[in-house]
C-alpha positions in Angstrom: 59.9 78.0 97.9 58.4 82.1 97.7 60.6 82.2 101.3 63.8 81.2 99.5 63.0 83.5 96.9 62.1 86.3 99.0 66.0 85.4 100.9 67.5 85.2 97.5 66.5 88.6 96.3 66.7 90.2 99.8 70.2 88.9 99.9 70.9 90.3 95.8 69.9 93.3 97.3 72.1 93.8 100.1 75.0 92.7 97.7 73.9 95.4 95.4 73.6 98.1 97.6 76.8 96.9 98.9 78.0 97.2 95.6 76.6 100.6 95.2 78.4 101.9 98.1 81.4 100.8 97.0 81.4 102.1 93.7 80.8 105.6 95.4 82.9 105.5 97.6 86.1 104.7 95.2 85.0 107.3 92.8 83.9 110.0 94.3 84.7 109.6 98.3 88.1 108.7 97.7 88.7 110.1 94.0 90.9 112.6 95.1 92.8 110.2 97.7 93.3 107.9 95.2 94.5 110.2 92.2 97.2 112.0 94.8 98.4 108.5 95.3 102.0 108.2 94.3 101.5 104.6 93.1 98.5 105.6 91.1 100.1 106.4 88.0 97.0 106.4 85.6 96.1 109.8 85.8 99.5 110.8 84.4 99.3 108.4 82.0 96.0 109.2 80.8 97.2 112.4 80.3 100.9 111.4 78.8 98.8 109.3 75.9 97.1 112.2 74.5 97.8 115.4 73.2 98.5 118.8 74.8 97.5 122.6 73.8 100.3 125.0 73.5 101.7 128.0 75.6 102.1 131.0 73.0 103.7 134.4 73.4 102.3 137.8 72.4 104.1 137.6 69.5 102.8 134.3 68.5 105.6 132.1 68.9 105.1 129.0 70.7 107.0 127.7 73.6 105.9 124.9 74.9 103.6 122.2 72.8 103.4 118.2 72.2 105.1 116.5 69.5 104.5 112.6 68.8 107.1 110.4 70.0 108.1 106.8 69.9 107.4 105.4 73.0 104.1 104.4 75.1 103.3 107.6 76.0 102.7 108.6 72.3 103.3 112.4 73.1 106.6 114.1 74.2 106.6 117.3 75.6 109.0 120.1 73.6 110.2 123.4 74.6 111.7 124.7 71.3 113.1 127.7 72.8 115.0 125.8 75.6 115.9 128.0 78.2 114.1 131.5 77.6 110.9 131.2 78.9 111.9 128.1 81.2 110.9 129.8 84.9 107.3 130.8 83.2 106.0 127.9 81.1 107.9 125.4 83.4 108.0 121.8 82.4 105.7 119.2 82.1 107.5 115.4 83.3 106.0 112.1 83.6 108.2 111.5 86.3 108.7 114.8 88.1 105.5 116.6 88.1 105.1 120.0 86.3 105.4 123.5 87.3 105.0 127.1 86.5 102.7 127.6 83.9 102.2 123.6 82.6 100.8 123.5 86.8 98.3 126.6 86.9 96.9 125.9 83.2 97.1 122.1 83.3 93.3 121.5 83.0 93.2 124.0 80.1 96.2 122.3 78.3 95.1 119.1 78.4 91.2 119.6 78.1 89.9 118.8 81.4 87.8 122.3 82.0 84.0 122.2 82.8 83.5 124.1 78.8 86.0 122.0 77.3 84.3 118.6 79.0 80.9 119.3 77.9 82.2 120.4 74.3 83.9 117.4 74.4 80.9 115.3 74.3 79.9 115.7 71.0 83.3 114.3 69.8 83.3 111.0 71.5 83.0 108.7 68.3 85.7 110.9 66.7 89.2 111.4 66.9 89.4 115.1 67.5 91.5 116.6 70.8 90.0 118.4 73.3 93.1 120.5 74.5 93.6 124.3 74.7 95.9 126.8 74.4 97.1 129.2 76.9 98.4 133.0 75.0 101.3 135.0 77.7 101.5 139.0 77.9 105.3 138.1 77.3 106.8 138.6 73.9 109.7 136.6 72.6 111.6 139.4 71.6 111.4 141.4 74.5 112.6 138.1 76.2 115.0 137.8 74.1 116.2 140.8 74.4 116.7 140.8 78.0 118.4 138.0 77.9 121.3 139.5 75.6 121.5 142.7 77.6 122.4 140.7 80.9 124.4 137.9 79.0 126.5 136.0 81.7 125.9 137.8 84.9 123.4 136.8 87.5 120.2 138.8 87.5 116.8 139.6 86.9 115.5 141.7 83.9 111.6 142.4 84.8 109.3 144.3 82.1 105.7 145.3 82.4 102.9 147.5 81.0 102.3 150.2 84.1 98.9 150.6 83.0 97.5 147.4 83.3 100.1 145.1 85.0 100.6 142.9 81.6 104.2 141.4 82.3 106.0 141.5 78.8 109.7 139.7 80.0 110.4 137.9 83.1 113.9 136.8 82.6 116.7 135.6 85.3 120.2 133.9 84.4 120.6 131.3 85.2 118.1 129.8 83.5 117.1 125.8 82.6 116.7 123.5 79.7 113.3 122.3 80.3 113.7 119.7 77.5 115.8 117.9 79.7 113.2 117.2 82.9 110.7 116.6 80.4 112.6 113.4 78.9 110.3 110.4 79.0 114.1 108.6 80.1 113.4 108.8 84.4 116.8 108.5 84.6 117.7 111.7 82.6 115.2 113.6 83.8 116.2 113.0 87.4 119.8 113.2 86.5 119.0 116.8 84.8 116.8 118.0 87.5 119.8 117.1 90.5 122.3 118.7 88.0 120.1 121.8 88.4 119.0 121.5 91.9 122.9 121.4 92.5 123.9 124.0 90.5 124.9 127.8 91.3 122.4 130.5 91.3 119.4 128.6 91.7 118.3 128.2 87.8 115.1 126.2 88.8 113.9 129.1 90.9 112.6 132.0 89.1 114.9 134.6 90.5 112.8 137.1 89.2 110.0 136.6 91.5 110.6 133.9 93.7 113.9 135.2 95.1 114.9 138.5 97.5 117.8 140.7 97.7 119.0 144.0 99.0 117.3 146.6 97.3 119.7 149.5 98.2 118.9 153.2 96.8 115.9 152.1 94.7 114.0 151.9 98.4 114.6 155.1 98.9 111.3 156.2 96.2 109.4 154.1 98.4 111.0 156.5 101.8 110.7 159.6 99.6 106.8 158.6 99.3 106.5 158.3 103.1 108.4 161.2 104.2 106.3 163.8 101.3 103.3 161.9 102.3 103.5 162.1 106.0 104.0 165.6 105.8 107.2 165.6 107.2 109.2 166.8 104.6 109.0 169.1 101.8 110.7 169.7 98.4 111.9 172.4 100.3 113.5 170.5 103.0 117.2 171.2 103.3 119.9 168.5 104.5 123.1 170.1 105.4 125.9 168.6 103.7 127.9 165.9 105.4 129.5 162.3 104.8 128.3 160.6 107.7 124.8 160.7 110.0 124.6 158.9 113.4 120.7 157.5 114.1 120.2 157.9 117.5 120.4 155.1 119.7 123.7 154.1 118.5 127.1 155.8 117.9 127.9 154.0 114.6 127.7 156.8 112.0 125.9 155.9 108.5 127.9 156.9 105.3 127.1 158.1 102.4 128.2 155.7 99.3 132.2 156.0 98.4 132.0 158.5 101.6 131.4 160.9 99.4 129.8 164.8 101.1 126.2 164.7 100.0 123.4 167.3 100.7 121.3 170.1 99.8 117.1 170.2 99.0 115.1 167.1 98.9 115.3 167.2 94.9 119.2 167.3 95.1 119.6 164.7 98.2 117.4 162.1 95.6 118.9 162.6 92.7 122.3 162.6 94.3 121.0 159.6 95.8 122.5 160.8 99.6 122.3 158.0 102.2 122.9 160.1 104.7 119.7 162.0 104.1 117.4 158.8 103.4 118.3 157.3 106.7 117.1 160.5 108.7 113.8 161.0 106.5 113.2 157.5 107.6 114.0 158.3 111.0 112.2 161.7 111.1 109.0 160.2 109.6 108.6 157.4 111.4 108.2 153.9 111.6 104.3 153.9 111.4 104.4 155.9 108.0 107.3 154.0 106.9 105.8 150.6 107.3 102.2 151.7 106.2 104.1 153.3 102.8 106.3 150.7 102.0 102.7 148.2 102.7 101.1 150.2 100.4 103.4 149.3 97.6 102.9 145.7 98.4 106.0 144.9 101.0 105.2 142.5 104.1 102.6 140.8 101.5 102.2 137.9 98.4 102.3 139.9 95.2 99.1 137.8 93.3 100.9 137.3 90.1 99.2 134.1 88.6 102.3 132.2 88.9 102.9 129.6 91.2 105.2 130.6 95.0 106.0 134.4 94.6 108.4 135.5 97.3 106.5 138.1 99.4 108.8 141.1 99.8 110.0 141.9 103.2 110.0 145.5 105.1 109.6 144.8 109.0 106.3 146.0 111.5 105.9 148.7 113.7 106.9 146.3 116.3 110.5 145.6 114.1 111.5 149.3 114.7 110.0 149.8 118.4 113.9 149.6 120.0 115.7 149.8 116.8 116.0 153.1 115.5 119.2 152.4 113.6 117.3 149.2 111.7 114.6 152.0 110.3 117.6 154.0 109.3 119.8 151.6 107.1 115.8 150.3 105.9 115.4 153.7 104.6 118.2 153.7 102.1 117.2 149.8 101.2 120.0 148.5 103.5 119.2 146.5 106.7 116.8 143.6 106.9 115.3 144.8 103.4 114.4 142.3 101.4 112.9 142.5 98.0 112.1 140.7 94.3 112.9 142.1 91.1 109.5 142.2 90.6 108.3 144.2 93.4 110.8 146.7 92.7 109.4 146.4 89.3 105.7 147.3 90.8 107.2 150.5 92.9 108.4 151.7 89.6 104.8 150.9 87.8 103.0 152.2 90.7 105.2 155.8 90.1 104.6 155.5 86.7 100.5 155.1 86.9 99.9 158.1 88.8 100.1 156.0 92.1 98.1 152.6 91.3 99.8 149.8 91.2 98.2 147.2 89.4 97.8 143.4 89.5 101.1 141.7 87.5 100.0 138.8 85.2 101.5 136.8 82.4 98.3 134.9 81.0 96.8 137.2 78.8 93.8 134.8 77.6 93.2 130.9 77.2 91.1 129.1 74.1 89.4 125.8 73.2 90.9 123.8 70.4 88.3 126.1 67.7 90.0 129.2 68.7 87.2 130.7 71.6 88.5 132.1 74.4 88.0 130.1 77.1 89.1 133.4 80.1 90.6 136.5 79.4 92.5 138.4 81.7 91.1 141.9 82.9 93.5 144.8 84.5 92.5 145.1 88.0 94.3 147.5 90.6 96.1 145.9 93.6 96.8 148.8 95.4 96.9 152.5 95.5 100.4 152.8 96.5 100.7 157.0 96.1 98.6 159.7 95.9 98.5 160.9 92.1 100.3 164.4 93.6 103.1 162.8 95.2 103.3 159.9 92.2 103.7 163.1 90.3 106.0 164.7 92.7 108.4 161.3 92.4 108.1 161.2 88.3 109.9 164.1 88.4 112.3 163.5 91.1 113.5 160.1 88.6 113.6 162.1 85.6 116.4 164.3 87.6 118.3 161.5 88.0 118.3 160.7 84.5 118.9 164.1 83.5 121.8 164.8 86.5 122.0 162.1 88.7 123.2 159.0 89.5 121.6 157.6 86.1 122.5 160.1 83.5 125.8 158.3 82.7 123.5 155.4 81.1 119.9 156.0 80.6 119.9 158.4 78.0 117.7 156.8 76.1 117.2 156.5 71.9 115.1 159.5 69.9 115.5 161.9 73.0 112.9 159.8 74.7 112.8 161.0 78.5 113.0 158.1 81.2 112.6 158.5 85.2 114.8 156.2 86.6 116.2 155.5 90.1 119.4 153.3 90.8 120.6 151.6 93.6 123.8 150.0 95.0 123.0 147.4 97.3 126.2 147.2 100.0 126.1 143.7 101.6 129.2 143.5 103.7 129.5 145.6 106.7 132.5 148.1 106.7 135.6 146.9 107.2 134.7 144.1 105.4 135.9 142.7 101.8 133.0 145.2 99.3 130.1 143.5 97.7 127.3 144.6 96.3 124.2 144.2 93.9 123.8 146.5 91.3 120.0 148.0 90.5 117.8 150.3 88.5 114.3 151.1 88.5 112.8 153.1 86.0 109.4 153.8 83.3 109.3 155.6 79.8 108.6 157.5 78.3 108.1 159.7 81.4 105.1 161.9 80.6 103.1 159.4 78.9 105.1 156.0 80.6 104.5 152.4 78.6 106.6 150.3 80.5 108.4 150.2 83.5 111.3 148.4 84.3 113.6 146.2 87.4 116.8 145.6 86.7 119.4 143.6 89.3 122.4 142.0 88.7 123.7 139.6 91.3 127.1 140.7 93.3 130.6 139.6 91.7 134.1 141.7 91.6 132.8 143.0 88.3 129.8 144.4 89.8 131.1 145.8 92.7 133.4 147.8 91.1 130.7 149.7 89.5 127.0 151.2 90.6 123.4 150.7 89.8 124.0 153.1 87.6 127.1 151.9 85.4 126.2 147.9 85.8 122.1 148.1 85.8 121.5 151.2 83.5 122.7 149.9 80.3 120.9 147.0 80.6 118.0 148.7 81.1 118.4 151.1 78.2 119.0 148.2 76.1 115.5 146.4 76.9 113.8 149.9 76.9 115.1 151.2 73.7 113.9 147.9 72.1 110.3 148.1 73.5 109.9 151.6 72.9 110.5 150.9 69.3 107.6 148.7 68.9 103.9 149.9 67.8 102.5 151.4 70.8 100.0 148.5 71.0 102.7 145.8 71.1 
């Protein structure tokens, strides 16, 4: 009889340590496996059933929060100011996942932080939510008002704080309804999210940061930094006056834009905005200084903006240039293989603006519990030192000449006699000989002595465009937003 017994428990045992594995092994061996599981749909459930914190602007107004709804999800996302802050909060969907800022802040939103988990212990016998908020450097009338100044046209309008790298818009047209991928409906969701995917222009891609173009002229403060840096050229350098300059290892001559005759002292040949003298500073200093300068204001890298996929910007090695002199020449007016974000363009501006530091972008400013603590807060940290403070001087007041008699004066004259330093750009993307296209760009900060923000403007190549320059198609745009922002308290 003890045998049996002895069997019995010997056996219980085995069947509960068997057990015990088990148990282990489902919840924490495979927990992740499990929860990554496309038939698994508990998780999203779980967190479709209860309520979610809210994504708030500077300016308090909220852009993305839960609402009840009538279905068994008891929750429905809402996005009450549809498409305006679409590529930045994203959209949360049942069916489709989340992105953008509803992906990086999810465990803040809906509770599921270490602090917010152990504060939530003391309310398990109540009804009280556990979720957070999440408070953006972006304000909604900065937003808005870059979205008016573009209107229809395709583009980016980005605006940040030079001195710390607080983003305050991030706006691209096209833009999204994010009310419509949110639907609890799949099949209206999916339909709205292929109509999108299908659709012109990319409007679920933030253009602003997650998409490169041409930057034209604007490169060439990034090639005016190398060439005064390198010690190759001077203020004093003098470029004779001509309309076309042939790189060597070719005999296809570069032109200056509208082949217009362009020359004279360094000052002149930037403000002028003179192709013909950008591509031989390139040339003359080199690719090794070129490539080390433009890597220095964050080119050939990922710009760490705490948003999800940013487009690295793209300049070329030493080893791009080795045989191709005429590459580093068209690079050194922004044409060639040059490829950039309106945000990085955005930085080379800010990194001018802050006496040659270019500082890490962000658009979360700070995230609280439910009772209003803040959970993190974001603290300005410098990415790179992109200039020396001389030269970042030097280039200050090489842009404000191009406000004040350059290829910017016709637009960036800006309200209360406030001085900007600005640089445009005319992106060229067919060869000659070809049918004309090209993007339109400025870069500029303001005020220029004591600067507050800095600004990218680019607007996407059509007829209209073409017909104008950076200048004429970009500046007003950016006069618009700047004029606006200027005009708020200093602390805004």
């Amino acid at each position: 009889m003890n045998r049996q017994i002895r069997w019995l428990g010997l056996g219980l045992m085995l069947l509960f340590t068997a057990l015990f594995v088990q148990i282990n092994l489902v919840q924490v061996v495979k927990a992740d496996q499990y929860d990554r599981d496309p038939s698994n749909d508990r998780v999203v459930v779980r967190d479709f059933t209860k309520p979610r914190g809210a994504i708030l602007t500077a300016d308090n107004t909220v852009i993305a929060e839960s609402v009840p709804s009538q279905d068994r999800y008891r929750y429905q996302r809402r996005y009450p100011l549809g498409n305006l802050f679409a590529n930045v909060s994203g959209y949360f969907s049942f069916t489709l996942g989340s992105t953008q800022i509803e992906k990086t802040q999810n465990d803040v939103l809906s509770g599921n932080t270490d602090e917010q988990k152990l504060k939530g212990l003391s309310d398990l016998f109540s009804d009280r939510v556990n979720t957070g908020d999440v408070d953006l450097t972006l304000r909604a009338d900065l937003q808005r008002v870059a979205q008016q100044a573009l209107g229809n046209r395709e583009g980016s309008v980005v605006l940040l704080d030079p001195r710390s790298g607080a983003v305050k818009a991030l706006w691209s047209y096209p833009s999204y309804d994010p009310n419509l991928i949110a639907n609890h409906d799949f099949n209206k969701a999916k339909a709205a999210k292929t109509f999108y995917d299908a659709s012109p222009g990319k409007p679920l891609l933030a253009n602003s940061y997650q998409e490169r173009y041409l930057p034209g002229s604007t490169f060439k403060v990034v090639t005016a930094t190398a060439g005064l840096e390198s010690g190759t050229f001077t203020l004093d350098s003098q470029f004779p006056p001509t309309r076309t300059y042939t790189p060597p290892q070719t005999t296809n001559p570069i032109h200056n834009y509208g082949g217009t005759i362009c020359g004279g002292d360094f000052t002149e040949v930037f403000y002028r905005s003179c192709n013909t003298a950008f591509a031989q500073v390139a040339v003359d200093t080199g690719a090794p200084d070129m490539v080390a300068t433009a890597e220095r204001y964050g080119f050939n890298a990922v710009v760490p903006i705490d948003l999800p996929r940013p487009a690295p910007s793209y300049f070329g090695t030493v080893n791009t240039f080795k045989d191709n002199i005429p590459l580093l020449a068209l690079q050194g007016f922004g044409e060639g293989d040059t490829q950039v974000t309106p945000l990085q363009m955005a930085l080379v501006a800010s990194a001018v603006a802050n006496g040659g530091k270019t500082m890490v972008p962000y658009v979360v400013d700070k995230t609280v519990d439910r009772d209003g603590k803040v959970l993190s807060q974001t603290q300005p940290r410098v990415w790179r030192q992109s200039l020396q403070p001389g030269t970042a001087n030097t280039l200050r007041d090489l842009m404000i000449q191009v406000v004040q008699k350059g290829t910017a004066r016709c637009c960036l004259q800006l309200a209360n006699g406030i001085q900007a330093a600005a640089k445009t750009g005319t992106a060229q993307l067919n060869p000659e000989g070809s049918p004309p296209a090209s993007h339109a760009w400025i870069v500029a900060f303001a005020p220029a002595e004591a600067p507050r923000y800095a600004i990218a403007v680019m607007v996407k190549a059509t007829p209209e465009v073409t017909a104008g320059t950076g200048g004429t198609v970009a500046g007003p745009i950016a006069k618009q937003v700047l004029d606006f922002a200027l005009a708020l308290p200093a602390s805004s």
